[in-house]
C-alpha positions in Angstrom: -1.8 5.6 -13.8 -4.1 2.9 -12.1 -4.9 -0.2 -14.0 -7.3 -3.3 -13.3 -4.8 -5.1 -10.7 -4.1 -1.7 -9.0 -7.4 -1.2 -8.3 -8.3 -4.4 -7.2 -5.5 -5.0 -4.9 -6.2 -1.4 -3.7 -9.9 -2.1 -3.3 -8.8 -5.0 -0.9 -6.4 -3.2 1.2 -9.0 -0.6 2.1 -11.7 -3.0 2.4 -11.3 -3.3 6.0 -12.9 -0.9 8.9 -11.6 2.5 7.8 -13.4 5.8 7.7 -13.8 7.3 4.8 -11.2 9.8 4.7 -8.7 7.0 5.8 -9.4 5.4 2.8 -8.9 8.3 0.4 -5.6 9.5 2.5 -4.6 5.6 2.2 -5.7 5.0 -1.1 -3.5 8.2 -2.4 -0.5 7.3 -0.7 -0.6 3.6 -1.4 -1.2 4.5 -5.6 2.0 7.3 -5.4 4.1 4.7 -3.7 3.0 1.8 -6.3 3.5 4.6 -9.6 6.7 5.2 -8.3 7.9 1.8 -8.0 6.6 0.7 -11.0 8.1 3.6 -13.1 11.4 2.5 -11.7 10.7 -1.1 -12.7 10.1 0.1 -16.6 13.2 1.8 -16.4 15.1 -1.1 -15.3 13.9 -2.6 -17.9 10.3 -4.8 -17.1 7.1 -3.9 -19.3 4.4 -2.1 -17.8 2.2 -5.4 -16.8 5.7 -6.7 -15.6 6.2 -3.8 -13.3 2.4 -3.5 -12.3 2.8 -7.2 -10.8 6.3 -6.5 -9.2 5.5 -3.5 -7.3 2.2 -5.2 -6.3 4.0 -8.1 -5.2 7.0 -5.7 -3.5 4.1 -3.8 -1.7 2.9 -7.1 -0.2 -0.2 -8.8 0.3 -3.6 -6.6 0.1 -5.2 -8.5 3.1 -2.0 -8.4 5.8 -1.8 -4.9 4.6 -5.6 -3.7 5.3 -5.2 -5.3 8.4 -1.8 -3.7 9.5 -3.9 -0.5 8.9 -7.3 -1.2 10.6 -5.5 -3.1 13.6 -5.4 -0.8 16.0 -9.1 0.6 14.9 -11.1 -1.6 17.2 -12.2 -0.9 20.4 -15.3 -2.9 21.9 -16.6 -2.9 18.0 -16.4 0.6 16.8 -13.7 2.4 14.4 -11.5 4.8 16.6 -8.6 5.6 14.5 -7.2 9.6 14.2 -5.5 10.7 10.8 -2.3 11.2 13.0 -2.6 7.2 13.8 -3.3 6.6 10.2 -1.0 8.4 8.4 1.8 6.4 11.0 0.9 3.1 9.8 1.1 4.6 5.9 4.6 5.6 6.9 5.5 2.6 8.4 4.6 0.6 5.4 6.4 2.8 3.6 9.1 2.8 5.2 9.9 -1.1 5.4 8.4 -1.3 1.5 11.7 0.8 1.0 14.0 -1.1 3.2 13.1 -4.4 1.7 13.5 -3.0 -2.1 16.9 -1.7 -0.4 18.0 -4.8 0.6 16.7 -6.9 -2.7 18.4 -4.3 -4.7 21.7 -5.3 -2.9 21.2 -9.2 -2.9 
C-alpha cells in the first residue's frame, strides 16, 4: 500500500539515470522492502503515518540512494548498467537496510 510520502521519496530515488526497466525492477523492490518494514512498525505498535515516516527514514535518504544505484551507470555520458548489476546494488541496500534495523533493534 503506497501513500503520498512513498511515492515521492520513491519518485526521487529513481529520478536518477536509470533505464526503464531498472526503475520498475527498483521501484518494486524498494516498495516490498518499505511495506514490510512498515507492517512491522504497526505491529510494534506506531500508526500507519508513524510507520510510513520510520521505514522511510530506516531506508535512508532518497538522493544517496538514487545515486548508490546509478553510480556505476556512467561511462563517458551514457547509461550502461545490466539487470545483473542492478539487481546487486537492490541487494546490497537491502541487505545493510536489514543489518542496521538489526543492530537498532538490539541498542
Amino acid at each position: 500500500m503506497q501513500n503520498q510520502k512513498m511515492t515521492e521519496w520513491l519518485d526521487k530515488v529513481c529520478a536518477y539515470k536509470l533505464t526503464p526497466s531498472q526503475r520498475r525492477i527498483i521501484r518494486k523492490e524498494l516498495t516490498a522492502h518499505l511495506n514490510d518494514r512498515i507492517r512491522q512498525l504497526e505491529n510494534d505498535g506506531l500508526s500507519h503515518e508513524q510507520a510510513v515516516e520510520q521505514a522511510i527514514m530506516l531506508m535512508g535518504d532518497a538522493e544517496k540512494v538514487g545515486r548508490a544505484f546509478s553510480k556505476d551507470n556512467k561511462s563517458d555520458g551514457i547509461v550502461k548498467r545490466s539487470n545483473t548489476n542492478t539487481m546487486i546494488w537492490v541487494s546490497i541496500i537491502i541487505v545493510m537496510i536489514f543489518v542496521i534495523n538489526i543492530i537498532i533493534r538490539k541498542v
